[in-house]
VEXTORVEX-506888 format. One record per residue (C-alpha): residue in one letter; y, x, z. Coordinates in steps of 0.1 Angstrom, whole numbers, always signed. Layout:
residues N
type	yy	xx	zz
A	Y	X	Z
...
***
This chain:
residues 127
type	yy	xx	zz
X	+565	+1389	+1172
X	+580	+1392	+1137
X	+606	+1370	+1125
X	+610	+1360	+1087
X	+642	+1342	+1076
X	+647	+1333	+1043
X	+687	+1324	+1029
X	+701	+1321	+995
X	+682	+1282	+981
X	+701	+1257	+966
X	+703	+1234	+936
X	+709	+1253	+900
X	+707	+1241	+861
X	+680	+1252	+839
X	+685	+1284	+825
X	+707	+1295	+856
X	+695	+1321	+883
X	+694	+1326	+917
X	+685	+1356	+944
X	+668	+1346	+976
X	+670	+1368	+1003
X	+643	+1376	+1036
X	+651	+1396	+1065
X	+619	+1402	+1091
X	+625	+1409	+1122
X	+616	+1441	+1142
X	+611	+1478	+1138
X	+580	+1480	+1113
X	+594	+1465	+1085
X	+584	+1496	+1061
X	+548	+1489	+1072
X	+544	+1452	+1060
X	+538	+1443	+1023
X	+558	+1410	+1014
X	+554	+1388	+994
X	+574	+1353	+985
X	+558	+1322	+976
X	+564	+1286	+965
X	+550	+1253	+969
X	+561	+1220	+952
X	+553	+1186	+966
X	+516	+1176	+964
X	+505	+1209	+953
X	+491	+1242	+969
X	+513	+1274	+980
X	+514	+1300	+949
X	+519	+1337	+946
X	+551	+1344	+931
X	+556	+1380	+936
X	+541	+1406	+961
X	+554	+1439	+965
X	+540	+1471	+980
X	+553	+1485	+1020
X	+569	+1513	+996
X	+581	+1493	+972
X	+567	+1510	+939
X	+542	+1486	+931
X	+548	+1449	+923
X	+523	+1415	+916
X	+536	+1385	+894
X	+519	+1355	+880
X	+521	+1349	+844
X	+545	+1319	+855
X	+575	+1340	+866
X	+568	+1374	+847
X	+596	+1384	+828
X	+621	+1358	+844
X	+617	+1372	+884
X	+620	+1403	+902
X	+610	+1414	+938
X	+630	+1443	+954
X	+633	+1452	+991
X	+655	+1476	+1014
X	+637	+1490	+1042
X	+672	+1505	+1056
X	+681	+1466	+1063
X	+646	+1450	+1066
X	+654	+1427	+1035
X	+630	+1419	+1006
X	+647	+1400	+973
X	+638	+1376	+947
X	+658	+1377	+916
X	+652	+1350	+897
X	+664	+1344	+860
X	+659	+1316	+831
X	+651	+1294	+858
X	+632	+1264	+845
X	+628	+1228	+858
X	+591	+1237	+873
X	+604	+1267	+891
X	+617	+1236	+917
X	+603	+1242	+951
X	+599	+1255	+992
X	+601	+1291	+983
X	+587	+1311	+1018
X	+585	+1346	+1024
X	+558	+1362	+1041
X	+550	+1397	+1055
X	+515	+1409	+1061
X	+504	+1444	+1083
X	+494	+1469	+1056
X	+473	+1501	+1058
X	+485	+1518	+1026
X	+516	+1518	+1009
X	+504	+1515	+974
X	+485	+1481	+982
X	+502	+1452	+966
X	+488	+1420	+987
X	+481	+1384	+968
X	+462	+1362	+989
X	+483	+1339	+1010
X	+456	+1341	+1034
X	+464	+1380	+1041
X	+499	+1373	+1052
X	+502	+1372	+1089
X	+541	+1359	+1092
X	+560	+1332	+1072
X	+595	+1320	+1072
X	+604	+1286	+1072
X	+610	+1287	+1038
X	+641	+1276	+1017
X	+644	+1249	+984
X	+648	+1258	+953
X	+658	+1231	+930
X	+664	+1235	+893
X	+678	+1203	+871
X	+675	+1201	+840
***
Protein backbone atom coordinates (compact mmCIF):
# COMPACT_ATOMS: atom_id res chain seq x y z
CA UNK A 1 0.00 0.00 0.00
CA UNK A 2 1.36 3.49 -1.01
CA UNK A 3 1.42 6.24 1.35
CA UNK A 4 1.06 10.01 0.19
CA UNK A 5 1.84 12.81 2.68
CA UNK A 6 1.53 16.19 1.89
CA UNK A 7 3.58 19.18 4.22
CA UNK A 8 4.31 22.70 3.52
CA UNK A 9 0.16 24.61 3.87
CA UNK A 10 -0.36 27.46 5.70
CA UNK A 11 -1.95 30.85 5.62
CA UNK A 12 -0.08 33.59 3.13
CA UNK A 13 -1.09 37.21 1.66
CA UNK A 14 -1.99 37.70 -1.86
CA UNK A 15 0.68 37.99 -4.01
CA UNK A 16 2.93 35.74 -1.65
CA UNK A 17 4.09 32.10 -2.54
CA UNK A 18 4.27 28.95 -1.16
CA UNK A 19 5.92 25.27 -2.03
CA UNK A 20 4.01 22.28 -0.95
CA UNK A 21 5.71 19.15 -0.70
CA UNK A 22 4.48 15.07 -1.18
CA UNK A 23 6.44 12.23 -0.37
CA UNK A 24 4.74 8.62 -1.39
CA UNK A 25 5.63 5.84 0.13
CA UNK A 26 7.38 2.72 -1.23
CA UNK A 27 9.83 1.52 -3.83
CA UNK A 28 7.89 2.47 -7.20
CA UNK A 29 7.79 5.97 -6.92
CA UNK A 30 9.38 6.57 -10.56
CA UNK A 31 6.46 4.51 -11.88
CA UNK A 32 3.48 6.69 -10.70
CA UNK A 33 2.44 9.97 -12.49
CA UNK A 34 1.34 12.63 -9.72
CA UNK A 35 -0.50 14.98 -9.77
CA UNK A 36 -1.80 17.72 -7.01
CA UNK A 37 -5.08 18.99 -6.68
CA UNK A 38 -7.44 21.44 -4.81
CA UNK A 39 -10.79 21.70 -3.62
CA UNK A 40 -12.54 24.68 -1.90
CA UNK A 41 -15.56 24.43 0.25
CA UNK A 42 -18.78 23.51 -1.73
CA UNK A 43 -17.05 22.97 -4.86
CA UNK A 44 -15.53 19.90 -6.83
CA UNK A 45 -11.74 18.57 -6.66
CA UNK A 46 -9.65 20.37 -9.64
CA UNK A 47 -6.54 19.58 -11.56
CA UNK A 48 -3.96 21.79 -10.69
CA UNK A 49 -0.91 20.26 -12.17
CA UNK A 50 0.03 16.64 -13.31
CA UNK A 51 3.34 15.63 -14.14
CA UNK A 52 4.76 12.73 -16.09
CA UNK A 53 6.56 9.34 -14.03
CA UNK A 54 9.81 10.99 -15.79
CA UNK A 55 9.07 14.14 -15.11
CA UNK A 56 9.49 15.89 -18.62
CA UNK A 57 6.02 16.49 -19.30
CA UNK A 58 3.74 18.69 -17.19
CA UNK A 59 -0.49 19.55 -17.24
CA UNK A 60 -1.77 23.04 -15.87
CA UNK A 61 -5.22 24.61 -15.97
CA UNK A 62 -5.41 27.98 -17.30
CA UNK A 63 -6.06 28.99 -13.46
CA UNK A 64 -2.48 28.38 -12.23
CA UNK A 65 -0.37 28.58 -15.55
CA UNK A 66 2.23 30.95 -15.37
CA UNK A 67 1.90 31.38 -11.37
CA UNK A 68 2.64 27.35 -10.46
CA UNK A 69 5.15 24.81 -11.11
CA UNK A 70 5.22 20.95 -10.43
CA UNK A 71 8.71 19.27 -10.05
CA UNK A 72 9.53 15.87 -8.47
CA UNK A 73 12.67 13.96 -7.27
CA UNK A 74 12.53 10.36 -7.75
CA UNK A 75 15.95 9.89 -5.66
CA UNK A 76 13.66 11.02 -2.53
CA UNK A 77 10.15 10.01 -3.70
CA UNK A 78 8.96 13.81 -3.45
CA UNK A 79 6.85 15.67 -5.95
CA UNK A 80 6.61 19.83 -5.56
CA UNK A 81 4.27 22.55 -6.01
CA UNK A 82 5.69 25.95 -6.39
CA UNK A 83 3.34 28.29 -6.32
CA UNK A 84 3.78 32.13 -7.01
CA UNK A 85 1.35 35.43 -7.27
CA UNK A 86 -0.89 33.60 -5.13
CA UNK A 87 -4.35 34.98 -5.28
CA UNK A 88 -7.34 34.97 -2.83
CA UNK A 89 -9.15 32.05 -4.99
CA UNK A 90 -6.07 29.94 -4.95
CA UNK A 91 -7.48 29.27 -1.02
CA UNK A 92 -8.08 25.57 -0.46
CA UNK A 93 -7.36 21.51 0.59
CA UNK A 94 -4.55 21.05 -1.76
CA UNK A 95 -4.08 16.85 -2.04
CA UNK A 96 -1.57 15.04 -3.88
CA UNK A 97 -2.27 11.94 -5.63
CA UNK A 98 -0.22 9.31 -7.42
CA UNK A 99 -1.62 7.04 -10.09
CA UNK A 100 0.13 3.48 -11.64
CA UNK A 101 1.47 4.56 -15.07
CA UNK A 102 2.35 2.52 -18.14
CA UNK A 103 4.47 5.11 -19.94
CA UNK A 104 6.59 7.72 -18.78
CA UNK A 105 5.62 10.43 -21.20
CA UNK A 106 1.78 10.14 -20.07
CA UNK A 107 0.78 13.16 -18.17
CA UNK A 108 -2.54 11.96 -16.17
CA UNK A 109 -5.65 14.67 -15.55
CA UNK A 110 -8.63 12.89 -14.52
CA UNK A 111 -8.98 12.68 -10.72
CA UNK A 112 -10.60 9.48 -11.38
CA UNK A 113 -7.17 7.88 -12.72
CA UNK A 114 -5.39 8.40 -9.51
CA UNK A 115 -5.27 5.42 -7.34
CA UNK A 116 -3.66 7.07 -3.98
CA UNK A 117 -4.41 10.38 -2.24
CA UNK A 118 -3.01 12.16 0.74
CA UNK A 119 -4.94 13.72 3.22
CA UNK A 120 -4.33 16.80 1.84
CA UNK A 121 -3.10 20.16 3.37
CA UNK A 122 -4.83 24.01 3.46
CA UNK A 123 -3.84 26.59 1.61
CA UNK A 124 -5.22 29.86 2.56
CA UNK A 125 -4.44 33.14 0.88
CA UNK A 126 -5.89 36.61 2.46
CA UNK A 127 -6.14 39.22 0.82
Amino acid sequence: QVQVVESGGGLVQAGGSLRLSCFASGPSFSSYAMGWFRQAPGKERDLVAAISRSGLKTNYPDSVKGRFTISRDNAKNTVYLEMNSLKPEDTAAYYCAASVSTFAATVITGSNKYDYWGQGTQVTVSS
